[in-house]
C-alpha positions as CSV (number, residue, x, y, z in Angstrom):
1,X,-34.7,-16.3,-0.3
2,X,-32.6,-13.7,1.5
3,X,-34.0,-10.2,0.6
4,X,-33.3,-9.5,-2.9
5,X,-31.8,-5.9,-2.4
6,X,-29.2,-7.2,-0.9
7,X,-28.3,-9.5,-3.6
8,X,-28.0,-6.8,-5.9
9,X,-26.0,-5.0,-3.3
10,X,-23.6,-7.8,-3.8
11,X,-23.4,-7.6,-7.6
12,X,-22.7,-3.3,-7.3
13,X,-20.2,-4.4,-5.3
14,X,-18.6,-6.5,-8.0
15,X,-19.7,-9.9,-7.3
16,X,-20.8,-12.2,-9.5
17,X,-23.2,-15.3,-8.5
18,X,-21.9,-19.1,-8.9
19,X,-23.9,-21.0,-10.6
20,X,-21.6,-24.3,-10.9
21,X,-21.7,-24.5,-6.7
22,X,-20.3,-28.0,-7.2
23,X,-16.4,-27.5,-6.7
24,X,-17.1,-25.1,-3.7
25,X,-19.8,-27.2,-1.5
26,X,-18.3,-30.6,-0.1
27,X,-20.8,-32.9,-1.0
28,X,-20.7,-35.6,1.8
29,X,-23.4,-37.6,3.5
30,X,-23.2,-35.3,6.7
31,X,-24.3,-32.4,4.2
32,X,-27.3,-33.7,2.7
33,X,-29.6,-31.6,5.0
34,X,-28.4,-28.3,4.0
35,X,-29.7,-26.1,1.2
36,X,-27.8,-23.9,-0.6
37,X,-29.6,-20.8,-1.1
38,X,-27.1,-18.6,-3.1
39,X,-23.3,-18.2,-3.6
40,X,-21.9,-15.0,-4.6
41,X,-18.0,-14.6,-5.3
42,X,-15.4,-11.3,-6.2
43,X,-15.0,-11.3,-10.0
44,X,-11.6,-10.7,-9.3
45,X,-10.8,-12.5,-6.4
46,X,-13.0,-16.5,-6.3
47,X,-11.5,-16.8,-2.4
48,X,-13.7,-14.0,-1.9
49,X,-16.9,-15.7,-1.2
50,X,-20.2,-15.1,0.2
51,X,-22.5,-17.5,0.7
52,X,-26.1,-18.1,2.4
53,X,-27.4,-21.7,3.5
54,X,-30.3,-23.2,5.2
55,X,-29.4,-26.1,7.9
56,X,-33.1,-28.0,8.1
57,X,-31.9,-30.6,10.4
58,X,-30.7,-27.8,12.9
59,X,-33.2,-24.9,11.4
60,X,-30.4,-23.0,11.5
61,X,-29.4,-20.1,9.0
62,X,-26.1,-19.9,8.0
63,X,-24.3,-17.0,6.7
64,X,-20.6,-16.4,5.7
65,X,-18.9,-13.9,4.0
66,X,-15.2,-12.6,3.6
67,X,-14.1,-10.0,6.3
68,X,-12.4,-6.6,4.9
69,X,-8.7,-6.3,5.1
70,X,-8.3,-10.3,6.0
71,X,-8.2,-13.4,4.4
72,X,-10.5,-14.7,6.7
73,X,-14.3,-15.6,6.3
74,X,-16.5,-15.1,9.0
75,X,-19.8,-17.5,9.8
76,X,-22.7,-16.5,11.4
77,X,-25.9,-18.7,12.1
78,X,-29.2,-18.0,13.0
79,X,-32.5,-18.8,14.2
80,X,-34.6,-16.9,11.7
81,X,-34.1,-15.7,7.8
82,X,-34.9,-12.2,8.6
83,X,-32.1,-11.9,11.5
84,X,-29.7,-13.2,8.5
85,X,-31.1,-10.7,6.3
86,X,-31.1,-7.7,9.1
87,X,-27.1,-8.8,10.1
88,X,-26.2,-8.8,6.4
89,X,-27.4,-5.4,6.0
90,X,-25.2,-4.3,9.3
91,X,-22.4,-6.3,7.8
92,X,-23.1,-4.0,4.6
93,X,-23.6,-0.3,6.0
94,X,-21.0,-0.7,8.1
95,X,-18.5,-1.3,4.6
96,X,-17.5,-4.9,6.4
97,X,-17.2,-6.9,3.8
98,X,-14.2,-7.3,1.6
């Protein structure tokens, strides 16, 4: 699991953990070897989302979350949990996320 500081970082900044991930992940055939770690969305605002996932066929990280001031989400993989973790704090001090 993705440090768990940051997850609460998530809920002061009102979000609010999904636990029914079932209408956001496609569940195909092509998916089966990713894990979904967590899911967080804006209580106000369910496009908002930020997500983490684990890729074991490619042993990839994979981290998305909504960009401020757009309606865009923005991915970002990588080779190790802790550079997720360390990006994801960046993405925080640096107010990025919507």
């Amino acid at each position: 699991m993705i440090d768990f500081s940051i997850e609460k970082e998530l809920v002061n900044r009102n979000y609010r953990e999904l636990t029914n991930r079932s209408n956001y992940y496609n569940h195909h055939e092509v998916e089966r070897d990713i894990n979904h770690i967590w899911l967080y969305c804006k209580k106000n605002d369910e496009c908002a989302m930020v997500s983490l996932d684990y890729d074991a066929l490619n042993e990839k990280w994979l981290l998305s979350y909504p960009m401020k001031n757009t309606k865009v989400n923005y991915k970002v993989t990588t080779d190790t949990k802790e550079e997720a973790t360390d990006y994801f704090r960046f993405v925080l001090s640096e107010n990025s996320l919507e």
